[in-house]
C-alpha positions in Angstrom: 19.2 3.9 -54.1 15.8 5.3 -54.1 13.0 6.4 -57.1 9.2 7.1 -57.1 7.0 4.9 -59.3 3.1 5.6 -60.5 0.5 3.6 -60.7 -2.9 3.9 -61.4 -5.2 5.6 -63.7 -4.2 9.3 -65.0 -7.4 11.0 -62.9 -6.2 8.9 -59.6 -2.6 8.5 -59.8 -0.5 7.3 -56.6 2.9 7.7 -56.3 5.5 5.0 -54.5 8.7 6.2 -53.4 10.9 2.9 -52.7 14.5 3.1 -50.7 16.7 0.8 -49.1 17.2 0.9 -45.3 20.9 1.5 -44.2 21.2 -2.5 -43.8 20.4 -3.0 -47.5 16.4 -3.8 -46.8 13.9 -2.9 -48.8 11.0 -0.2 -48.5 8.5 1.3 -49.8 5.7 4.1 -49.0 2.6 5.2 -51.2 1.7 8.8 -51.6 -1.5 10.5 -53.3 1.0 13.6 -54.5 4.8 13.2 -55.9 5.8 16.0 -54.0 5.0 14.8 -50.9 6.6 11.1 -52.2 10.1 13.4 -52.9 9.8 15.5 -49.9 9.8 11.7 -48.3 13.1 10.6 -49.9 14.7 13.9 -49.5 13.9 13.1 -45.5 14.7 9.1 -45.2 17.9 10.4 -47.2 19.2 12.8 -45.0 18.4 10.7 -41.7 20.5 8.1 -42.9 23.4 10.7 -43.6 23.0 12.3 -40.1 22.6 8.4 -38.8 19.3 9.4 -37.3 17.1 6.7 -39.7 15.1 4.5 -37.7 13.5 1.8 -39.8 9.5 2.0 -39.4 9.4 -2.2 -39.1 11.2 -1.8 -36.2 8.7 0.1 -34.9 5.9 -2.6 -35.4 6.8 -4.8 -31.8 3.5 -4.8 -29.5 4.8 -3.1 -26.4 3.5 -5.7 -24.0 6.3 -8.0 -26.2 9.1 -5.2 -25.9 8.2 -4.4 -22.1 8.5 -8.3 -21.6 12.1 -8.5 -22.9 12.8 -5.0 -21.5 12.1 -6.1 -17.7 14.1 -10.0 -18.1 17.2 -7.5 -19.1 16.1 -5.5 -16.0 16.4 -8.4 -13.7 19.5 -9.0 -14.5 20.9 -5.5 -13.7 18.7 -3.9 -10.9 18.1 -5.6 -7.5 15.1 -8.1 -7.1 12.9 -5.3 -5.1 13.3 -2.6 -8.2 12.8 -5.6 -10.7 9.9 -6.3 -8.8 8.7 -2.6 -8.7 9.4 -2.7 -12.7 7.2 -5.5 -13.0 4.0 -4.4 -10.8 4.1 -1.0 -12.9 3.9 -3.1 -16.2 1.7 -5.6 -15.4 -1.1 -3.5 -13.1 -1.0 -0.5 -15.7 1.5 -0.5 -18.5 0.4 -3.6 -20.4 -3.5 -3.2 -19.7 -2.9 0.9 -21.0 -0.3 0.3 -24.3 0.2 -3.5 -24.2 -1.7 -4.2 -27.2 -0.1 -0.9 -29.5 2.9 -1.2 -31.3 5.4 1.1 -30.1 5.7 3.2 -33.1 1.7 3.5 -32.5 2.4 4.9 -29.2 1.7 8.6 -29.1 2.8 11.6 -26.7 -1.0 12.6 -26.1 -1.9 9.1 -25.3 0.9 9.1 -22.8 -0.2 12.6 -20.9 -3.6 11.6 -20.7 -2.5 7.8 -19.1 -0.8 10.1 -16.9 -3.6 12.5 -15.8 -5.5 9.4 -15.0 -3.2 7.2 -13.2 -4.3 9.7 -10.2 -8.2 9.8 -10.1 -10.3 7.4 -8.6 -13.5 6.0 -9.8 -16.6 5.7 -9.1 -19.9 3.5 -9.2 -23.6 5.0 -9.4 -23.6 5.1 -5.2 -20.5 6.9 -4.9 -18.4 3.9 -4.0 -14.5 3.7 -4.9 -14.4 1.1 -7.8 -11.0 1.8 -8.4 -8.6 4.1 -6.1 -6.2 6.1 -8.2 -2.1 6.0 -7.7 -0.8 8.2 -4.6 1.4 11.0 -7.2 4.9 9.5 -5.8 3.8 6.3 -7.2 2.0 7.8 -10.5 5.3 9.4 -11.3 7.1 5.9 -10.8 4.9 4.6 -13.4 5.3 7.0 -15.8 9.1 6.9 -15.2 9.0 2.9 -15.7 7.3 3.9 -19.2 9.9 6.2 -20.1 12.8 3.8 -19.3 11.3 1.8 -21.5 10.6 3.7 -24.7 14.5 5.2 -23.8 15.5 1.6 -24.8 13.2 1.5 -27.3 14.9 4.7 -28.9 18.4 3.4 -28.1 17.5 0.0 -30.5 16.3 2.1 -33.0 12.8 0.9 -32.8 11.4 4.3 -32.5 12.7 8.0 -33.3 12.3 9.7 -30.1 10.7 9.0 -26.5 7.3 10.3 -26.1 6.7 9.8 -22.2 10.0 12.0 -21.9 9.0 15.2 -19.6 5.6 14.0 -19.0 4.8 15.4 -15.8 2.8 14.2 -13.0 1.6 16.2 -10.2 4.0 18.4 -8.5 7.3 18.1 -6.6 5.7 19.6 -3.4 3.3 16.5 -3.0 6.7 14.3 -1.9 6.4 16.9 1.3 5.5 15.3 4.4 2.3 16.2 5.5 2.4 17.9 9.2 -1.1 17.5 10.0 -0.7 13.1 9.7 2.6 12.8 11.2 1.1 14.8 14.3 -1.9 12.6 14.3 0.1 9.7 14.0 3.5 9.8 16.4 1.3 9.2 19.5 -0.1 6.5 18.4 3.5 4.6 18.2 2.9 2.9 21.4 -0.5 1.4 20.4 0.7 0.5 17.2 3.6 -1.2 18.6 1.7 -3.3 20.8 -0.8 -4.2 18.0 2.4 -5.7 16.1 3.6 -9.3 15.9 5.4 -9.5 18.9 8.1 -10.1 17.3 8.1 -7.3 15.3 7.2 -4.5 17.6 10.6 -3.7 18.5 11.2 -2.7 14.7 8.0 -0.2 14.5 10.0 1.4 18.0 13.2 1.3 16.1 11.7 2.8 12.9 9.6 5.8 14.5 13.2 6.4 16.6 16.4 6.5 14.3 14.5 7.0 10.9 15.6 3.9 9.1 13.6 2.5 6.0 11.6 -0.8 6.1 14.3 -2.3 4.1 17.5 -1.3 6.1 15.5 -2.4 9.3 14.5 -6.2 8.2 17.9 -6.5 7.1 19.8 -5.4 10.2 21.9 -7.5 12.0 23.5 -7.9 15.1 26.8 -7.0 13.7 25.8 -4.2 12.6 25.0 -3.0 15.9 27.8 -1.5 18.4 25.9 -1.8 22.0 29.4 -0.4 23.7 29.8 2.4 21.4 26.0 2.9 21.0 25.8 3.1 17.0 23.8 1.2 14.0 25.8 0.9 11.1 23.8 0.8 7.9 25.2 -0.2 4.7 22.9 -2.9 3.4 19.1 -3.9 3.3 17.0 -7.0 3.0 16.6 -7.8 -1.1 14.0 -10.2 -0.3 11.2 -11.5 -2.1 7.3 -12.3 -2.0 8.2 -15.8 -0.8 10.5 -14.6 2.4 13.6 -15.9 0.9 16.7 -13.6 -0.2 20.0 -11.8 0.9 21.5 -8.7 1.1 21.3 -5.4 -1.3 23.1 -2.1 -1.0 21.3 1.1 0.7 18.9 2.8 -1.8 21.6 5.3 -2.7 25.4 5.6 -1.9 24.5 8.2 0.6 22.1 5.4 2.2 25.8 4.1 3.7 25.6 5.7 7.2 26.7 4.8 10.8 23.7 6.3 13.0 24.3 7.1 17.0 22.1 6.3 18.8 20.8 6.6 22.6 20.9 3.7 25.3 17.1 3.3 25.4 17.5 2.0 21.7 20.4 -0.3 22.5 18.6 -1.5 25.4 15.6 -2.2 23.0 17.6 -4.2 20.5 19.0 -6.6 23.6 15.6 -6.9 25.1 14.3 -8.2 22.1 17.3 -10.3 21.2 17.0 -12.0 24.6 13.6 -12.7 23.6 14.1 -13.6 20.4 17.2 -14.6 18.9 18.8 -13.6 16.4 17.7 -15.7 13.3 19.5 -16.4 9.6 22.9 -14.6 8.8 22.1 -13.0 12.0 19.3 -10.7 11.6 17.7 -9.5 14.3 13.9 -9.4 12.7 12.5 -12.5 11.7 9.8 -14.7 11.5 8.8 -17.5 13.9 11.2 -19.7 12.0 14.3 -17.3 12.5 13.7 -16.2 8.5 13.3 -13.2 6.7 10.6 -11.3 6.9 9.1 -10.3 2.9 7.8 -7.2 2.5 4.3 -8.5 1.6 4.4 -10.0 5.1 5.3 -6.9 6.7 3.0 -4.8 5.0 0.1 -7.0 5.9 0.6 -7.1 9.4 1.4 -3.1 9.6 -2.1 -2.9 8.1 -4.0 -4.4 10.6 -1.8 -3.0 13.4 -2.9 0.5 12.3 -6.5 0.1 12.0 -6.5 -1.2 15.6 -4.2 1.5 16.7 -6.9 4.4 14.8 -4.5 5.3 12.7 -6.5 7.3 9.9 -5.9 8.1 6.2 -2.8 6.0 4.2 -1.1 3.1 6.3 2.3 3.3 5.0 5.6 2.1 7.4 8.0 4.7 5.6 5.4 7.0 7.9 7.5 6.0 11.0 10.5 7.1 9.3 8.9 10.3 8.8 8.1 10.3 12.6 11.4 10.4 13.6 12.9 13.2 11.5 10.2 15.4 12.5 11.4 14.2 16.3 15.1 15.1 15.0 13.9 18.6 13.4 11.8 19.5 16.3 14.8 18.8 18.8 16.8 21.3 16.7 19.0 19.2 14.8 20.7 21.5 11.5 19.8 20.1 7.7 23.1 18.5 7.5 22.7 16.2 10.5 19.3 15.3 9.7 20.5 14.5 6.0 23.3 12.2 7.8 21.0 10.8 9.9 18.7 9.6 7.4 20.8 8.7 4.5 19.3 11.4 2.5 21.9 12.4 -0.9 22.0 15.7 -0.5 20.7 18.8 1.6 18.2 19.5 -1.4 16.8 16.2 -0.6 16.2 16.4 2.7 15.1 19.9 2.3 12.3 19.0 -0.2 10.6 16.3 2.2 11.0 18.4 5.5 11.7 21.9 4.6 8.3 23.1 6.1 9.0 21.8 9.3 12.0 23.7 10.3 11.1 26.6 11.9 11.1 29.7 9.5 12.3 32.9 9.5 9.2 34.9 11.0 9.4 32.2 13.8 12.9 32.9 14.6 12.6 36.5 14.2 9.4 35.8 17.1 11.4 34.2 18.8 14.0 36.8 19.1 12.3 39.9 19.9 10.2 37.8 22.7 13.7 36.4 23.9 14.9 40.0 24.5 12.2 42.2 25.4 9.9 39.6 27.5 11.8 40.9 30.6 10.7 44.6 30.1 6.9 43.5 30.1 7.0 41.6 33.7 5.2 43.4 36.1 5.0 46.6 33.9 1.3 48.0 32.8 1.5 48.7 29.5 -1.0 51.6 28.2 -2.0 51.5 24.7 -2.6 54.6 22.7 -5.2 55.2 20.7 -3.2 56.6 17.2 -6.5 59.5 17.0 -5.2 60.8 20.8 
């Protein structure tokens, strides 16, 4: 049931059009004109018909509260490493950017322009970085995390639509590898190998050689490894945490599931090392000095300092040496498909979208071609040139 009251003096009338929610509560909004107090009836009415009512109340949580229950749900449906993801995006930007807003509150311009600046750096009055904006991979993540989010929020009817749907960061190209870096960077594997942990260097070699991700390479095991058949079977990566502790997750996708061959130099590497070092927990053959996991934070710190006494230059990232060795695979001619194998990529387009640029294009091949068949002709011969005025 719904019906507009007034109140107030003749010369200053408001109008107050009350209605009940679909559970029975209720509501009540003020308007300076009845019109626009009907026109508001007419509307809550036929959302409630079409089922598409969302009750403004609902709408009042802070988002720092909702993102809070949002990412417990989370960790109890995505792996630790994407909880953990989930939870670096809402506490280092989300929360500080909308935490304080009620969702409801939460507009579509807002969100575009915490996307435009998730990117830029600042600044101090000498020009130094105060604050060094997100990489555009990582931008979109955050955004994405923020989306995922208001998605619930729509689902429990908190909110009628998503406004950080189709908010776009950056472009698609940026997730190409750039050329220029991986160049720079391939020969300085062997320095940056020795700079490692000991322990650890092995895995850089393995890395920058068969392409695997940080991930599938701390949690490899010796089973997984077939030194008569020369293969790596990957179907499972380290889910560990901050502290060093955890077990096994799958691949990052289905496709991830791959059994790589690999040359005798790599098997021989693996042995080496295990001779050195044992094989520590559940078998794996990267550890720490205690035969434990290794966290990523670990990892990460060590790779850091490796690089900057290797001269590595611009970002310091290990999924680089993953990059190293498909542009290794590329270069030796290898087709789309068995690079995409090779890598665990999902499809073609995938692989295609990182690493198209470095397959050799068409005006190469057709170089290639001519100088294949006609190089003969010119050997020996003295070719005149004529000028095209005679």
């Amino acid at each position: 049931m719904s019906f507009i009251t007034a109140t107030g003096p003749k010369n200053n009338r408001k109008y107050r059009a009350r209605y009940r929610t679909p559970d029975g509560a209720s509501r009540s909004k003020t308007f300076a004109k009845k019109s626009d107090a009907e026109n508001f009836l007419t509307s809550i009415g036929h959302r409630k018909l079409t089922g598409d009512y969302v009750d403004t109340a609902a709408g009042r949580a802070l988002f720092k509260d909702y993102a809070a229950g949002w990412l417990e749900r989370k960790r109890s449906t995505t792996r630790s490493t994407t909880a953990g993801t989930f939870a670096s995006h809402i506490n280092a930007h989300l929360a500080p950017e909308f935490g304080r807003y009620e969702l409801r509150a939460i507009t579509r311009e807002h969100v575009k322009a915490f996307a435009g600046k998730l990117t830029v750096s600042e600044f101090d009055a000498e020009g130094n970085v105060t604050k060094k904006g997100a990489a555009p991979t990582t931008a979109r993540a955050i955004v994405f995390t923020l989306a995922a989010i208001l998605r619930e929020a729509v689902d429990d009817n908190r909110i009628p639509k998503n406004v950080a749907e189709r908010v776009k960061v950056g472009s698609k190209t940026e997730r190409r590898v750039d050329p220029m870096h991986i160049a720079s960077m391939a020969p300085k594997v062997p320095r940056l190998t020795e700079a490692m942990p000991a322990r650890w260097s092995a895995a850089v070699l393995l890395m920058a050689s068969v392409g695997l991700r940080l991930g599938e390479c701390l949690g490899l095991t010796v089973d997984r490894v077939d030194f008569l058949r020369r293969t790596i079977r990957v179907d499972r990566q380290l889910d560990n945490t901050a502290a060093g502790t955890g077990g096994f997750g799958p691949p990052k996708t289905r496709a991830g599931v791959r059994t790589i061959p690999v040359p005798k130099h790599i098997t021989d590497l693996l042995a080496a090392h295990l001779a050195e070092f044992p094989a520590g927990e559940q078998g794996l053959i990267f550890t720490t000095d205690r035969g434990t996991p290794i966290s990523r934070s670990r990892w990460s710190d060590a790779y850091r300092k490796a690089c900057d006494v290797a001269g590595v230059d611009g970002r310091t990232r290990s999924h680089d040496l993953r990059h190293i060795a498909a542009s290794s695979m590329i270069a030796s001619g290898l087709s789309v498909a068995a690079v995409q194998a090779a890598l665990g990529h999902s499809s073609p387009a995938e692989t295609l979208e990182v690493y198209t640029h470095l397959w050799p294009t068409d005006e190469d091949r057709t170089r290639q071609a001519i100088e294949s068949g006609s190089a003969g002709w010119f050997q020996g011969a003295r070719v005149q040139s004529a000028s095209p005025l005679g």
